[in-house]
C-alpha positions as CSV (number, residue, x, y, z in Angstrom):
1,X,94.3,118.0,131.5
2,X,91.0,118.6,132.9
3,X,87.7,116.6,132.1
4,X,86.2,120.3,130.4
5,X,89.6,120.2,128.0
6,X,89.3,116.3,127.2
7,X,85.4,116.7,126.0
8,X,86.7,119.9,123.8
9,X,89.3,117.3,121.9
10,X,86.8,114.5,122.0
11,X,84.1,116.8,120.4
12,X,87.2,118.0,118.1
13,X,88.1,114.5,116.8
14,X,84.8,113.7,116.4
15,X,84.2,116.5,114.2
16,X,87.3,115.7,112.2
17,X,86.2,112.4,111.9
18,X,83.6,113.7,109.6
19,X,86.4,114.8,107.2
20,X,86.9,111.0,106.4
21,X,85.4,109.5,102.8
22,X,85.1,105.7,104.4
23,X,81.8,104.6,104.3
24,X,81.5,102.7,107.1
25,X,84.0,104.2,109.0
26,X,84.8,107.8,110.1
27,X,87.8,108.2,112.8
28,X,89.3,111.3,114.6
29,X,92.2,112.3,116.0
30,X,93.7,115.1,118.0
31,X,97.4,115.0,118.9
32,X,97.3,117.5,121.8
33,X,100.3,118.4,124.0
34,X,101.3,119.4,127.4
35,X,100.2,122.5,127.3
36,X,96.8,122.3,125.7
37,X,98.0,122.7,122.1
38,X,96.7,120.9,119.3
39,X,99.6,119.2,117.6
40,X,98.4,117.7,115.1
41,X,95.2,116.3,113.6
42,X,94.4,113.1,111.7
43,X,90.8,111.0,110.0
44,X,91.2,107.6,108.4
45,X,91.7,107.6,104.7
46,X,94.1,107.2,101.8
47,X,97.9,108.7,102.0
48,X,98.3,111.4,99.7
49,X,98.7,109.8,96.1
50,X,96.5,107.3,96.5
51,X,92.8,108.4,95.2
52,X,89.6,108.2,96.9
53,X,87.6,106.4,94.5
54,X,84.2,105.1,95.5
55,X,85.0,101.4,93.6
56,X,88.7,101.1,96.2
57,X,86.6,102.6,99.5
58,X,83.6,100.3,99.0
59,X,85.9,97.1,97.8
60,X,87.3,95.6,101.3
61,X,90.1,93.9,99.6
62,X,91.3,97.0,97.7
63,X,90.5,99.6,100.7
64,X,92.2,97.7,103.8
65,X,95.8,97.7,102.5
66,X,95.7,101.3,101.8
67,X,93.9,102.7,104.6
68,X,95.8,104.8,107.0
69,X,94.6,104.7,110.7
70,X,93.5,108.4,112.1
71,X,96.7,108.0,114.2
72,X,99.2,107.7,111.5
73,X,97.4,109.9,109.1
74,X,97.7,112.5,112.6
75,X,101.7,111.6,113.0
76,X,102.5,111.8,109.4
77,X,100.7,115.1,109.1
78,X,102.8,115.6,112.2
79,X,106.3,114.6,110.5
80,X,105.4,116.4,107.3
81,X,104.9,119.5,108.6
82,X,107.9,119.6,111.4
83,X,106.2,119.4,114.6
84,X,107.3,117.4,117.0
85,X,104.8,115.2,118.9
């Protein structure tokens, strides 16, 4: 991968980290592969099913059990829709 390629999916995940509804914390990530094509896509949050409420994203003790990394919000989108990372 060249440097020009890494800044676009840096600039991408950070973008997408935008999408998350933490409060304190907004994660990215872009699952790219060998040939330059974006694989998948992840932010930190909930799994589907659990909801976003303010009250469980500002409450430490409710949010942390729940919260899905960017990574594994990325690789089960990933699984979910068939592609293989």
């Amino acid at each position: 991968m060249s440097e020009k390629w890494d800044k676009r999916f840096l600039a991408l995940a950070s973008h997408i980290a935008g999408w998350s509804k933490d409060p304190s914390t907004q994660v990215g990530c872009v699952v790219v592969g060998p040939d330059r094509e974006i694989r998948s896509t992840g932010f930190n949050g909930f799994p589907r099913g659990i909801e976003d409420s303010i009250a469980r994203l500002e409450n430490r003790e409710l949010k942390y059990p729940l919260i899905c990394h960017a990574e594994e919000n990325a690789i089960m989108h990933a699984a979910r829709i068939g592609i293989s990372l």
